[in-house]
C-alpha positions as CSV (number, residue, x, y, z in Angstrom):
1,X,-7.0,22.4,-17.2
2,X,-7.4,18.8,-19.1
3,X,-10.7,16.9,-17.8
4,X,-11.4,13.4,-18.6
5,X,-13.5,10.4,-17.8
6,X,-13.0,8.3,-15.0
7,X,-11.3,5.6,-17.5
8,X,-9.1,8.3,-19.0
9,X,-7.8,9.3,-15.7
10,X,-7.4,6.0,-14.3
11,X,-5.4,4.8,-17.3
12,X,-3.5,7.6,-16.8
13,X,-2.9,7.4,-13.2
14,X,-1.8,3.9,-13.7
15,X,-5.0,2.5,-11.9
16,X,-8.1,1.0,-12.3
17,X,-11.9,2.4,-12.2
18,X,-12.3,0.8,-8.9
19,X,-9.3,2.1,-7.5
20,X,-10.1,5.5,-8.5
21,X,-13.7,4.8,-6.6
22,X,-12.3,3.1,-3.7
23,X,-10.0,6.5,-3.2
24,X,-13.2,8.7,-3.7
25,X,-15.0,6.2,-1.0
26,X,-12.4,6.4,1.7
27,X,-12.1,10.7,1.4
28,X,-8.4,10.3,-0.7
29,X,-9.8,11.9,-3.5
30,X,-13.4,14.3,-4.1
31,X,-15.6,13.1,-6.2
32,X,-16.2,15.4,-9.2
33,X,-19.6,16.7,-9.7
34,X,-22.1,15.1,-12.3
35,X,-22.2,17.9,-14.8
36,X,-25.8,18.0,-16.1
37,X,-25.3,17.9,-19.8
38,X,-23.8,14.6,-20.4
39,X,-24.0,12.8,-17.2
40,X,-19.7,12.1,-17.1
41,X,-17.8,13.6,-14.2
42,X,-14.6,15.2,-15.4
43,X,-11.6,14.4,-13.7
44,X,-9.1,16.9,-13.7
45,X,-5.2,17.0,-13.4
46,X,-5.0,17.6,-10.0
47,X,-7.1,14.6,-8.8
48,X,-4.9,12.7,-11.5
49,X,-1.6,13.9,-10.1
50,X,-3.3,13.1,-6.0
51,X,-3.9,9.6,-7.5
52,X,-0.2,9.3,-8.6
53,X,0.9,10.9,-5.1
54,X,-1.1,7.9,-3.1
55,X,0.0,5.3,-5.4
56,X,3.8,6.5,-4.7
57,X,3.1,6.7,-1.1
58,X,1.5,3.3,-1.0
59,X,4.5,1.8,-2.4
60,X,6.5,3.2,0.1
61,X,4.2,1.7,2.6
62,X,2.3,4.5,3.6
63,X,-0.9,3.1,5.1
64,X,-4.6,4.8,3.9
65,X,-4.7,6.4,7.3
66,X,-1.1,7.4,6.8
67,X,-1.6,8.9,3.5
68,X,-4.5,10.9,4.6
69,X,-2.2,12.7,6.6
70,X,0.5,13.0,3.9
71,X,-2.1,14.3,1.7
72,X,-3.4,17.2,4.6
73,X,0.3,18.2,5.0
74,X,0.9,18.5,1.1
75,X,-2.0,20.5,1.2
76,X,-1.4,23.1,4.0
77,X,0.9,25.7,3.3
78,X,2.4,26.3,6.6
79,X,3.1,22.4,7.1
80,X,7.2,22.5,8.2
81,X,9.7,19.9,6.3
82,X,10.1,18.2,9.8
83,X,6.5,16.8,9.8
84,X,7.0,15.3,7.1
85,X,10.3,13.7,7.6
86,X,9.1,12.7,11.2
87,X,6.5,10.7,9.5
88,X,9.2,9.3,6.7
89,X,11.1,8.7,9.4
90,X,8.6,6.6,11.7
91,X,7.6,4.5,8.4
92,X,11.3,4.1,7.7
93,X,11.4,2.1,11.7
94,X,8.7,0.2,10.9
95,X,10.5,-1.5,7.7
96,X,13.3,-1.7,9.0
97,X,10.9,-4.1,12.3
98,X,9.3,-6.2,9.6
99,X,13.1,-6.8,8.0
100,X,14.1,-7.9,10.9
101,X,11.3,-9.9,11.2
102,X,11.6,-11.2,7.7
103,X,15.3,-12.1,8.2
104,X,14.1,-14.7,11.4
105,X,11.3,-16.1,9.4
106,X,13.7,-16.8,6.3
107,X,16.4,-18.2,8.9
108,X,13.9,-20.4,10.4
109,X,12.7,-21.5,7.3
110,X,15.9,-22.4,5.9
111,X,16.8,-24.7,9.1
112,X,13.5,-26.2,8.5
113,X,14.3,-27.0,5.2
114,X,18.0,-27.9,5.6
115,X,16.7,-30.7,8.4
116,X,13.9,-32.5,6.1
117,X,15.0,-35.9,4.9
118,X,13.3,-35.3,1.7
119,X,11.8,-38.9,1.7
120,X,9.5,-41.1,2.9
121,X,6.0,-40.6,4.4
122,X,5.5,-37.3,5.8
123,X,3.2,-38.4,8.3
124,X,4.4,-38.8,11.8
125,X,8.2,-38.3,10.4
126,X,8.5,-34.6,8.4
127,X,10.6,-32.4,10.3
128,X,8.9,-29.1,8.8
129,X,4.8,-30.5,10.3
130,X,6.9,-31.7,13.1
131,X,8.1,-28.2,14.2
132,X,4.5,-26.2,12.9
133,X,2.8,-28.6,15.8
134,X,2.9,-27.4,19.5
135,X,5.8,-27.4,21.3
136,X,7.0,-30.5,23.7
């Protein structure tokens, strides 16, 4: 089993020191012991490969809470494929909400920015401040 330092492993985990502390902070990963001869805790490959495993999950939108979870299922042997696909599943409706929700912001914005005149003061006369103010 490879050990390295904490810099070693977060270089190759693609992350940072603080990262790699931040995980240890929230329960994500254990912290290695403080061997007694020179004061570095080793970090082996598994932690390395759990870093990579919330990184990928975090890009898929997995929250921390979330990934906890992911992690105890990855971890339990008698965890069925549905669990997990009932989660992937549950974070797959939640994109697809926000989309939705990012579609009507980008189709608002773009009628905002197809009615601005472009010129003159914006005080008292742009359309955008115009429709950010309260309703009438």
């Amino acid at each position: 089993m490879t050990q390295r330092t904490i810099g070693n492993a977060a270089r190759e985990a693609g992350v940072g020191v603080e990262t790699i502390r931040f995980y240890e902070r929230k329960g994500l990963i254990t912290q290695p012991p403080k061997p007694r001869h020179n004061g570095y805790r080793s970090y082996s490959n598994k932690i390395v490969e759990r870093i990579q495993f919330i990184r990928n999950a975090q890009a898929l939108g997995f929250s921390l809470r979330e990934i906890h979870e992911l992690l105890a299922l990855h971890a339990d042997p008698n965890t069925e494929c549905s669990s997990v696909r009932t989660r992937a599943s549950a974070k797959l409706e939640e994109v697809e909400r926000k989309m939705a929700q990012l579609r009507d912001i980008r189709s608002v914005l773009k009628e905002l920015i197809s009615s601005c005149p472009q010129k003159g003061p914006a005080a008292g006369r742009c359309t955008i401040l115009g429709n950010l103010g309260p309703k009438k």
